[in-house]
BANUDO-483915 format. One record per residue (C-alpha): residue number from 1; x, y, z. Coordinates in steps of 0.25 Angstrom, whole numbers. Layout:
<rs>
{NUM,{X,Y,Z}}
...
</rs>
This chain:
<rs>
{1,{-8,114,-72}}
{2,{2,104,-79}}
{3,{3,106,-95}}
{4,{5,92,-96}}
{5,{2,80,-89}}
{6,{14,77,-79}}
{7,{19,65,-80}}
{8,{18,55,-70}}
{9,{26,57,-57}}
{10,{34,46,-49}}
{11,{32,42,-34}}
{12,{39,51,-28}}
{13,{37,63,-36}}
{14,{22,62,-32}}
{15,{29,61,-17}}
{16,{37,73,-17}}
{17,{24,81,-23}}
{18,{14,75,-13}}
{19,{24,79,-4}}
{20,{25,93,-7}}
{21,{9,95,-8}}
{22,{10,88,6}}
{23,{19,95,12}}
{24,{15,110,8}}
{25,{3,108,17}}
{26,{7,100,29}}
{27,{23,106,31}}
{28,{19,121,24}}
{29,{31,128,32}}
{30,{40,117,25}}
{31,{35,118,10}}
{32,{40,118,0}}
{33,{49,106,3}}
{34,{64,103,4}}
{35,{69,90,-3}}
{36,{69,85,12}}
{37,{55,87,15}}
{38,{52,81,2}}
{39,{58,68,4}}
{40,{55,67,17}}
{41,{42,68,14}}
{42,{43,58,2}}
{43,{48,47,13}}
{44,{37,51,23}}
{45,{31,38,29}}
{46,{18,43,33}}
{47,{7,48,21}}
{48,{15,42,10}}
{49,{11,33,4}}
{50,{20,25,-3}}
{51,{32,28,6}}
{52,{44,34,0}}
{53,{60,33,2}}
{54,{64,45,-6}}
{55,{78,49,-9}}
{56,{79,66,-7}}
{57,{87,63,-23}}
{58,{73,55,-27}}
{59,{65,66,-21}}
{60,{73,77,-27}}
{61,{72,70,-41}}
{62,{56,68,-40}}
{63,{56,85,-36}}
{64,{64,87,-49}}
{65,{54,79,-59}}
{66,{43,88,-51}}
{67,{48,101,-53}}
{68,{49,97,-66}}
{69,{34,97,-67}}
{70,{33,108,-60}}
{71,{25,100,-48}}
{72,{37,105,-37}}
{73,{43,117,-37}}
{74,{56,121,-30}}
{75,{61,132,-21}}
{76,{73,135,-14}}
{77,{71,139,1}}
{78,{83,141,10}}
{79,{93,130,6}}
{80,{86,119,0}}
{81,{74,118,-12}}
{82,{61,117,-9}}
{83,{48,111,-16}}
{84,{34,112,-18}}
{85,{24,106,-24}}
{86,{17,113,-38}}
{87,{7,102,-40}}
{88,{-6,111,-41}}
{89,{-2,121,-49}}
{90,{5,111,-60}}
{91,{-8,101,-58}}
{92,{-18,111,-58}}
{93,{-24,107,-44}}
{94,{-30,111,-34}}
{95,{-24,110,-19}}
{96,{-34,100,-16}}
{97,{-31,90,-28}}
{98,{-17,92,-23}}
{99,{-19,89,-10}}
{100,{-24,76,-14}}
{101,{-14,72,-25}}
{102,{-4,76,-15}}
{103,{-10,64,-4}}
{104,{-10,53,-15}}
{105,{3,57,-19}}
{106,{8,55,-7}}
{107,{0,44,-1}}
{108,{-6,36,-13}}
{109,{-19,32,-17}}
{110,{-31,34,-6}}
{111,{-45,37,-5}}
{112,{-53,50,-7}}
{113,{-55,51,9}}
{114,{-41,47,12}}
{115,{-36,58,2}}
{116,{-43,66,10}}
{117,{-36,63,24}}
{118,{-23,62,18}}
{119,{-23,76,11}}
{120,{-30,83,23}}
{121,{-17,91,26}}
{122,{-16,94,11}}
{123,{-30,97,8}}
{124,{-41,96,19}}
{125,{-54,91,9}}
{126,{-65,92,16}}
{127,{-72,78,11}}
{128,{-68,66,3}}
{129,{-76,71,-10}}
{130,{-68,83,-11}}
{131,{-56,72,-12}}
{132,{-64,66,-21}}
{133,{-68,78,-28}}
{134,{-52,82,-32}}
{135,{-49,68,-33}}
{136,{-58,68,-44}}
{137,{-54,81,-51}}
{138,{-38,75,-50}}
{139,{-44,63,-58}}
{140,{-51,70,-69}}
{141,{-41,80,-71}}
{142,{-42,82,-86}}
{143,{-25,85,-85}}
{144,{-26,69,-80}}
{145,{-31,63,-69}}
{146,{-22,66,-56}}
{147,{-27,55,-48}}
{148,{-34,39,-50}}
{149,{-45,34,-41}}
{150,{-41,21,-41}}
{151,{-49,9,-41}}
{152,{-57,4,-29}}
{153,{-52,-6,-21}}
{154,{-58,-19,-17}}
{155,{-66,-17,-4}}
{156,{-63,-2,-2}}
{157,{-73,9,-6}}
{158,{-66,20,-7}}
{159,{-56,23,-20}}
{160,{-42,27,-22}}
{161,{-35,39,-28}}
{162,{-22,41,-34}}
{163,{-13,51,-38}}
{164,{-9,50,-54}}
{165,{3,60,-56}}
{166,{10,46,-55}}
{167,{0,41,-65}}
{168,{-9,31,-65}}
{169,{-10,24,-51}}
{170,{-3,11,-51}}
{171,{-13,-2,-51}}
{172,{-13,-4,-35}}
{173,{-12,9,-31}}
{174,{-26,9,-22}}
{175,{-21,-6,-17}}
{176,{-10,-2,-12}}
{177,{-15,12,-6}}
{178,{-26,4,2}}
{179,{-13,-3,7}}
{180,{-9,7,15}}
{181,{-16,10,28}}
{182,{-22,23,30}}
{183,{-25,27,15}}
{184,{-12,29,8}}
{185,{-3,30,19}}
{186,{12,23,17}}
{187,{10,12,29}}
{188,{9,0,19}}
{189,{21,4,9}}
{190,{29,6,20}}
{191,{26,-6,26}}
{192,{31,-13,11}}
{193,{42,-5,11}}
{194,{46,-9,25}}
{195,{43,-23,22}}
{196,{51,-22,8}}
{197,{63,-16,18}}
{198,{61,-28,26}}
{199,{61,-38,16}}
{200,{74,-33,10}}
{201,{82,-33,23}}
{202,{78,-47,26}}
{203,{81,-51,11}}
{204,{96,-46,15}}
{205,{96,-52,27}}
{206,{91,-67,23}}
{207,{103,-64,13}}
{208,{112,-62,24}}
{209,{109,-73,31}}
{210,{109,-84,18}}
{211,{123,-77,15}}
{212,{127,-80,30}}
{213,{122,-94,31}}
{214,{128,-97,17}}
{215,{140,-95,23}}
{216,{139,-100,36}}
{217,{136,-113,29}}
{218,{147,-113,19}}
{219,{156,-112,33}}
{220,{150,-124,37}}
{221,{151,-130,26}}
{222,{138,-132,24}}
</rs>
């Protein structure tokens, strides 16, 4: 168990852990990771949620900050380093609290019942009050409250959970959760994402085109 409280991760250091957790169980002939494996699946496009564009340096400098707390631990196997995760030992939890930090981690906020379809290949629970059950011990954790059950939207009647290792959950967070089709999936923000892409390139070329018809028009002297 941590001597201290950790201090709050970022993003992507939440990513690569959730990634590790994930990975151990669903690739276990692969694990522990290689930093290509890690960012690979950082930038994975299906159960992520937000999705990411992580440089292997980014990656490699949210692994260092990690083993720093003890949370990764590297090995060297054949030619190139490998990690794994250390999160229930330095947390003081159990696989199945793991299991279900891992998922929001990795895919944001969701129910009690979607957490436990997500974390199926993490941790198969048998019903959603044993979800519930964990969900409650990571909030009273008398080391501080590992997750936040957010606040109930308007017309649903199911509440959200959030992770906290990146503190408190930003004012939003169930909004923008509910967003995404299918629980916590990326579809939405990777829909923004496409559309801020989108706008960008016609930004540039509406430039374009004032700069070519600027000219054109000092040519005709207009």
């Amino acid at each position: 168990m941590a001597a201290s409280p950790l201090p709050a991760l970022s993003l992507l250091e939440t990513r690569v852990l959730g990634v590790l957790v994930e990975k151990q169980h669903t690739v276990p002939d692969t694990y522990p990771l290689t930093l290509n494996a890690l960012v690979s699946g950082c930038n994975q496009k299906t159960s992520r949620h937000p999705i990411l564009e992580a440089t292997e340096a980014e990656v490699q400098s949210a692994l260092d900050h990690l083993k720093s707390l003890s949370l990764v631990v590297e090995s060297s196997g054949g030619r190139v380093m490998r990690y794994a995760h250390n999160a229930g030992r330095v947390l003081g939890l159990p696989p199945q609290s793991v299991a279900l930090l891992a998922t929001l981690m990795l895919r944001g906020p969701q129910t009690a019942g979607e957490l436990r379809i997500s974390s199926e290949r993490l941790h198969p629970f048998s019903d959603i009050s044993a979800v519930e059950a964990f969900l409650d011990e990571l909030a009273a954790r008398p080391e501080g409250a590992l997750v936040s059950e957010l606040a109930r939207l308007p017309g649903t009647r199911e509440t959200r959970w959030a992770h906290r290792l990146s503190g408190e959950p930003e004012a939003g967070a169930a909004e923008a959760a509910a967003a995404v089709p299918g629980g916590g999936e990326t579809v939405s923000l990777g829909e923004v994402a496409a559309l801020k892409a989108n706008v960008d390139r016609l930004e540039a070329e509406v430039a374009q085109l004032r700069e070519t018809l600027a000219r054109v028009c000092r040519e005709l002297g207009l």
